[in-house]
Structure formats: C-alpha cells, structure tokens
C-alpha angles and dihedrals in degrees: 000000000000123000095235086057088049102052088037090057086038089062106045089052094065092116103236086069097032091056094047091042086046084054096043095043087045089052095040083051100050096033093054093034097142094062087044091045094058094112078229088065100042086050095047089046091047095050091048086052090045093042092054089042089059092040090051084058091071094077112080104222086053096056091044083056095046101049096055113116099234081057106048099078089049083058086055094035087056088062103045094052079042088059100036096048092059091041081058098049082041100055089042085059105056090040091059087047089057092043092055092043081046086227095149121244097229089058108128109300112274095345090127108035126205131194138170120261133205097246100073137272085355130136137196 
C-alpha cells in the first residue's frame, strides 16, 4: 500500500474526525434509506469494502492483526452488521412502499411482491 494512502487513512481515523464521520455517515445512510436500501447498491458498496479490506491486507502489521484468533470472528462479525444493516434499510423500504400503495403488510407472505427499481422511489 503506498505511504501517502497510509498516512491519509491514518489521519481520518483520529477519533475526533472518525466519530463525527461515523455520525454523519449513520444520519446520510438512514435519512436517504431508500437509495442505500436498492440490493445494486448494497452490493456496489459491499465489493469497495471488500476491495479496501483486501487492499489493507497488504500491509503486514495489519494482517498479523487480522489473523490472530481472538480477531477472526470481529472481521465476520463487520460483515454481518454490514449486511444486516442494508437488509434493514431494504425491508424499510419496501414497507414503506406497501404502506404508500396501501397494499398491507399482513397480506399473505410474499403473495405481492415489491421490490426497489432503478428510477427512484419507485416500486413494481
């Protein structure tokens, strides 16, 4: 990994700026959760994580870090909140979706099903 990348990372997680990033980021996601809840953007925003994960194991004192036992199970753990967090924003979506074409939502499981489009706030 370069050396300017390093020290660049290095600086935004001081934690004055990564806590109010981490807020800022929290509030962006859940105010515009019908754009971070689209499965294509879940997925784009999953394979870039994935991609700088792979690219911070480049650094050897990382990947020791990483491949101790005790640590294993946090690196699992990132992706499941990761996943769990967008299945959330997506089923709140198409709730709301529901809720809007007033289709209820105790309406035979999965007998009308709803799922975000490209265009927008949109549902089919």
């Amino acid at each position: 990994m370069p050396e300017f990348l390093k020290h660049w990372i290095n600086a935004l997680c001081a934690p004055e700026i990564l806590i109010s990033l981490s807020v800022v980021g929290l509030f962006l996601i859940l105010y515009f959760y019908r754009f971070f809840g689209r499965p294509k953007v879940g997925l784009a925003i999953f394979l870039v994580a994935g991609g700088l994960f792979c690219l911070s194991l480049s650094d050897d004192h990382f990947r020791e870090i990483v491949k101790k036992g005790d640590n294993i199970p946090i690196v699992g753990m990132l992706l499941l909140v990761g996943f769990f967090l967008w299945f959330s924003l997506h089923q709140a979506a198409v709730n709301d979706a529901r809720i809007e074409c007033e289709v209820s939502i105790d309406e035979g499981s999965g007998a009308c099903a709803l799922f975000l489009t490209e265009e927008g706030d949109r549902f089919e």
